[in-house]
N, C-alpha and C positions, 0 to 999 in steps of 0.2 A: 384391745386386749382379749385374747381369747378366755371363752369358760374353762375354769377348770371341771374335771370328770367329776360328779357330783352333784350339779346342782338343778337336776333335774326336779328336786323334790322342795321343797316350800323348809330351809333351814329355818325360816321365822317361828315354825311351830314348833320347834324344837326349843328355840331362844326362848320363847313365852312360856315355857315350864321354868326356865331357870329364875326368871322375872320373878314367876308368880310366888316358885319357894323361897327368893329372898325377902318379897313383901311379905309376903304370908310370917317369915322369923321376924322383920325389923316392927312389922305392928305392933308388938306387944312393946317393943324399946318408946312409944310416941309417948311424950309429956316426959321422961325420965333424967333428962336434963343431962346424962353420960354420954357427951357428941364421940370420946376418944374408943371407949366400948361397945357405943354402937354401931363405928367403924367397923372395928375389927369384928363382930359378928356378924356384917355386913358382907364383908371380905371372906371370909372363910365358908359361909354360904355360899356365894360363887363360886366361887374357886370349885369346891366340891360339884357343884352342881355343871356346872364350865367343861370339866374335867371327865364328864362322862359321858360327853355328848361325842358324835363318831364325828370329829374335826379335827384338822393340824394347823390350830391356832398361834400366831403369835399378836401378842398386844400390841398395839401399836405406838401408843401414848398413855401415858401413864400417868397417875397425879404427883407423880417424886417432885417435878420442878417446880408445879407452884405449891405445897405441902414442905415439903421436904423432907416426909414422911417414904419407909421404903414397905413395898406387901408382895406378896406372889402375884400382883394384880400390875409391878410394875412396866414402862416401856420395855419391848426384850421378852418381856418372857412366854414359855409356850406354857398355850392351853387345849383342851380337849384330851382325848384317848389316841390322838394320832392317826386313827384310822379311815378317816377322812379326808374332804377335798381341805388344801392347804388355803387358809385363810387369815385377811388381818381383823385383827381382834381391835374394838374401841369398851370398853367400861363406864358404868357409874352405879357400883351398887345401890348407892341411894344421892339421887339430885334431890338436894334440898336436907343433908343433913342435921342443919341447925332448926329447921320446919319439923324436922321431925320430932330433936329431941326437947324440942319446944315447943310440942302440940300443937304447931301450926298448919294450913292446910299444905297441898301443892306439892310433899314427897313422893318422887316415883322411883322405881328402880330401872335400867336400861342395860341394853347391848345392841351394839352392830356389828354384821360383820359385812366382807366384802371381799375380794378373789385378793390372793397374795399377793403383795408389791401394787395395789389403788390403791391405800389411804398414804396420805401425806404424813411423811414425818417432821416433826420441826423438832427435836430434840436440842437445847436446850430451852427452848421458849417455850413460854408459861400464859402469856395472855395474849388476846387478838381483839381488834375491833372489827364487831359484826353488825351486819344487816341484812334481816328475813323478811322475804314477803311471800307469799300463795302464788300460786300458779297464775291466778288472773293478772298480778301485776308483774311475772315473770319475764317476759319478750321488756318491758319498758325498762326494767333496770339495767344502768349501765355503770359502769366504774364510776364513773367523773360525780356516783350519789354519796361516797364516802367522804369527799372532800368540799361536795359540795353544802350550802348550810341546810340546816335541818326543816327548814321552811320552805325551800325548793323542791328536796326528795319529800315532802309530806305531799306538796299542792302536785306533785307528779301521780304519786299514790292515790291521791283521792282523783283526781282527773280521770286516769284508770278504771277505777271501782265506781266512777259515776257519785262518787258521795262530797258531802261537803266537809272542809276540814274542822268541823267543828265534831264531825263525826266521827273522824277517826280515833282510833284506840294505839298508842306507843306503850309495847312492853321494853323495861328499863329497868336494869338493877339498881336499887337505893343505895347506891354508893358514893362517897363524897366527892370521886373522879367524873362526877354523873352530874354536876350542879348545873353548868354551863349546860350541857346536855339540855336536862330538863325544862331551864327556864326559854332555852329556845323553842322545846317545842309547846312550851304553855303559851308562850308570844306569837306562833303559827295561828295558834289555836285550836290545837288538837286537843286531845285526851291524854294523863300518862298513867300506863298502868305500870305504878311503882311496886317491885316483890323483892323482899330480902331476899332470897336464892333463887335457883332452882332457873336455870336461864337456859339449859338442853327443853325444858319443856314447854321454858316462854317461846323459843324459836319452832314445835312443833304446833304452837297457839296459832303463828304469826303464818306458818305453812300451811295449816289445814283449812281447806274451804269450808264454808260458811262458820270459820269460830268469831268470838267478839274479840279479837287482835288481829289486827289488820300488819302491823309490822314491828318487829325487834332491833335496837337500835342500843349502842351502847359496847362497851367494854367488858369480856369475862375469859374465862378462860380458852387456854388452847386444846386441854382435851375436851372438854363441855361443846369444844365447836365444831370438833373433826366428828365426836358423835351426832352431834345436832346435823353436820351436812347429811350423816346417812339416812335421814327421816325427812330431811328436807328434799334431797333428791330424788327419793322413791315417790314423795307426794307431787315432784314436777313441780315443785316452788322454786326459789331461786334466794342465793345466797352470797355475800363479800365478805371478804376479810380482809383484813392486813396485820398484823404482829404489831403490839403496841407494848412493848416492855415498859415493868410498871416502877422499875429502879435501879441501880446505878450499876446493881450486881448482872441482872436479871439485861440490861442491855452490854454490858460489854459482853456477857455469856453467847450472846446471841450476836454480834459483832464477829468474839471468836470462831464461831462455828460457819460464816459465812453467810448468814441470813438475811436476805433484802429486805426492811422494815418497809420499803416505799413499795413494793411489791402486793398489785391488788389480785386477790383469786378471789374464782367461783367456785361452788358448792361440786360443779362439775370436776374441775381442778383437785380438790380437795379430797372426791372419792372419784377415783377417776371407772370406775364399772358399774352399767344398770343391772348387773349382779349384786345387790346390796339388800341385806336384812338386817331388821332392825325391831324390835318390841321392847315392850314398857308396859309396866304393872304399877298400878296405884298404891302406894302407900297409905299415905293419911290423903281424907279425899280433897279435891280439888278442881278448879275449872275445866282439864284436860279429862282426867279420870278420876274415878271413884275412888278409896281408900279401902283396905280390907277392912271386912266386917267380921265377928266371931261370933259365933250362936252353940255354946257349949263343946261340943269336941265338933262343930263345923264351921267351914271359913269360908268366905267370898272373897273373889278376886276379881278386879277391872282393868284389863288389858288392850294396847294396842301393839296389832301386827300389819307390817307392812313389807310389802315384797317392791323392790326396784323394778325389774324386770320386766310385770304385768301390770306395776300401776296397783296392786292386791292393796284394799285397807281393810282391813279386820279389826272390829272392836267384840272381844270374848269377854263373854264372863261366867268361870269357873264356880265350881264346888270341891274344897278338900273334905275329907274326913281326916284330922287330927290323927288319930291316931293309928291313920295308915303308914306304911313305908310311902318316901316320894317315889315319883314314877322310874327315876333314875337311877333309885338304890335295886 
């Protein structure tokens, strides 16, 4: 796929301003228990901020399918000022909603983007079963790890990394579709690191060298994962999926539309250009990033930016003044 004209310049540091003003709004929403409101101020912060930046964005994936919720933030719709290289858009104002509005750690805010027509669409599908590992264990991962038991792909993992499986760390979401899951890898004898949400940024835990998660395993969403490929792929990690519909609706929907469930991709598959940017701002802090801090009219912010392209990892951390304009107004 050729570049499109434009992206000569580092769009990530563009992205990580929008990040940082939606963390910078949603901190003040942490403990308040309003998930539906502080959505929507979640959403309208980007949008606004999305929308000024010199890009001719469209979304790619949206959370209408698994929500069934509809925002300017859905699959379809255009974002930026147009004046820009044409690009697909992924979202997630805030990974880890329920963390948030439940004072818990581990909410970030995200975006990727990537050249127009790379990211995958799966429209009507809502969930996918994934598996993340870093760079080192990248070249060993092969398809036949999804299918195969979880005690296999662990003792390949540690063989890799030189470690013993009693050392490795499994990010898994607490979900009761997770049982079987888990008890297999307590039987390996791994580690699980169980997190109510927040699974774009267990799969960045699971990509980045030297973090304490060695690999992400388990069932989440289908946007959560086309974003998660674009952080994965830029760190040179590697990634599987397959579409795992979670109900009766949710599979014939995707039946209808022609979509292969038995069909394994990679991260590569799934964003198909090393043209891919992608940042992420801390919300409430957590093992990946920091959380915003506020010190009377000034705010902290902990960012990661990552360019595909060169391999770029940038961890920033910002200073606002409260009561300036954003950069973007």
């Amino acid at each position: 796929m050729s570049d499109p004209k434009g992206l000569t310049r580092n769009l990530g540091l563009d992205l990580v301003r929008v990040t940082e003003l939606v963390a910078l709004a949603m901190g003040r929403w942490m403990g308040l228990g309003t998930r539906l409101e502080a959505d929507a101020a979640a959403i309208a912060t980007m949008v606004e901020a999305l929308n000024a930046l010199d890009m001719d964005g469209t979304i790619v994936i949206g959370e209408e399918a698994k929500s069934g919720l509809h925002s300017p933030l859905d699959s379809g719709q255009r974002i930026g000022n147009g004046n820009g290289p044409a690009m697909d858009v992924v979202v997630d104002p805030v990974d880890g909603t329920n963390l948030l509005v439940q004072g818990r750690s581990g909410a970030i805010s995200v975006v990727g983007v990537a050249p127009r027509g790379s990211m995958w669409s799966v429209a009507p599908a809502a969930y996918m079963e994934k598996l993340v590992v870093d760079r080192e264990v990248a070249d060993a991962l092969v398809p036949e790890c999804l299918d195969a038991p979880a005690a296999w792909t662990l003792a390949l993992i540690a063989r890799v990394k030189r470690k013993q499986l009693r050392d490795l760390v499994v990010f898994v979401l607490d979900r009761p579709r997770h049982a079987d899951l888990i008890e297999e890898i307590r039987s390996a004898g791994a580690r699980v690191a169980l997190r109510a949400d927040g699974d774009i940024a267990g799969a960045i835990q699971a990509a980045l060298p030297g973090s304490n998660v060695d690999v992400l395993m388990g069932v989440g969403g289908v946007s959560e994962g086309v974003t998660a490929a674009c952080a994965v792929r830029a760190l040179r990690g590697a990634m599987l999926v397959r579409l795992a519909p979670q109900s009766p609706e949710e599979r014939q929907a995707v039946a209808t539309a022609g979509l292969d469930t038995r069909r394994i991709l990679t991260c590569r598959e799934l964003v198909q250009s090393d043209e891919v940017f992608f940042a992420a701002t801390g919300i409430t802090g957590g093992p990946l990033l920091d959380g915003v801090q506020y010190h009377g009219n000034l705010a902290e912010a902990h960012s990661l930016v990552l360019r595909g392209a060169t391999g770029t990892r940038r961890f920033i951390r910002a200073e606002y003044l409260l009561d300036s304009q954003p950069e973007w107004k």
